[in-house]
N, C-alpha and C positions, 0 to 999 in steps of 0.2 A: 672108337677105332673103326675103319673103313678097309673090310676084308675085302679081297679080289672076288668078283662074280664068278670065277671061273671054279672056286672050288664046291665039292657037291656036299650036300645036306648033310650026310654023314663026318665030312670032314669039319666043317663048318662047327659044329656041335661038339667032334674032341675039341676043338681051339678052345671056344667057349669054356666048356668043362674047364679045360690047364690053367686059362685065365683066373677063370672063380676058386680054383684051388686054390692057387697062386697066392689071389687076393683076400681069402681067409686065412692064409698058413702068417700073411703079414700084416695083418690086421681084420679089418670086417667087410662086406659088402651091403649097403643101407637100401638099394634100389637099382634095379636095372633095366634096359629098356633093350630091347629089338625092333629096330625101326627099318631093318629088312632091305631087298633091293631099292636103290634109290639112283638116280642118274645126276654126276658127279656133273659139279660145276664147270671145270674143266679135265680133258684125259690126263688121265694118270695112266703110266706105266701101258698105251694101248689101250684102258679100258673106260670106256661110255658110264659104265655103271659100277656101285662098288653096295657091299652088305654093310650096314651100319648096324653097330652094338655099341649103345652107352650102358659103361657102369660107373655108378654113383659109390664112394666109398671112405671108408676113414683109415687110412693108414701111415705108417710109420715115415718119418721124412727120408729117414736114411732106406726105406724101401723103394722109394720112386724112382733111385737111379737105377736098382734092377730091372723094375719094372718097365722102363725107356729101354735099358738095355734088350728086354727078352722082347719088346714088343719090334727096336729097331730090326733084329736076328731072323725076325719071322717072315719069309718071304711072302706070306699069307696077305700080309698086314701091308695095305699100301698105302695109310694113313692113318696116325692116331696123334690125339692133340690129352696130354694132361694139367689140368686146370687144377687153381684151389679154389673152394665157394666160398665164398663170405656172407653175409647176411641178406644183402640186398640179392642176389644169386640163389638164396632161399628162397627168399619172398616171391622170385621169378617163378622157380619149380612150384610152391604152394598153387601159385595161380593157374599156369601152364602146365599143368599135369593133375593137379588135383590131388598131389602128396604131401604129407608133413614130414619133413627130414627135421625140422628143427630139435624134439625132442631124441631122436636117435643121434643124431651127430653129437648132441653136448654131454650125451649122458657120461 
């Protein structure tokens, strides 16, 4: 997801939190990343820049359309994309981050 720059460190951080609630009360969180200010390809919504947080996770199919819902609701939130990995998408993160999801995703 691609939070607005404009909101401050404190706010930032309940999102997060309600997120990771969220995504444990509906299944699990495997890996997450803060990749922080970052300057957006093109403006969004006025803004140059947006916070990036990727979470990595295994949950419920019928959770994902909450999950779209509370993320579309959030005025915070000026960009999120949710993806499924598949194997090859593993073997990506293995290399490019230096993590094993394999054994956590299929347990």
């Amino acid at each position: 997801m691609v939070i607005s720059p404009t909101v401050s460190e404190e706010e930032k951080n309940k999102m997060i939190s309600s997120y990771e609630i969220f995504l444990r009360r509906e299944g699990r969180i495997i890996y997450q990343i803060n990749w922080g200010k970052k300057k957006l390809a093109y403006i969004i919504n006025q803004n140059i820049f947006g916070i990036y947080h990727i979470f990595y996770c295994k949950i419920l199919k019928s959770s994902v359309k909450n999950l779209e819902q509370k993320l579309t609701q959030d005025e915070n939130v000026i960009r999120f994309l949710i993806i499924k990995i598949n194997k090859k998408a593993l073997n990506y993160l293995d290399a490019k981050f230096n993590i094993t999801l394999k054994k956590k995703l299929y347990e």
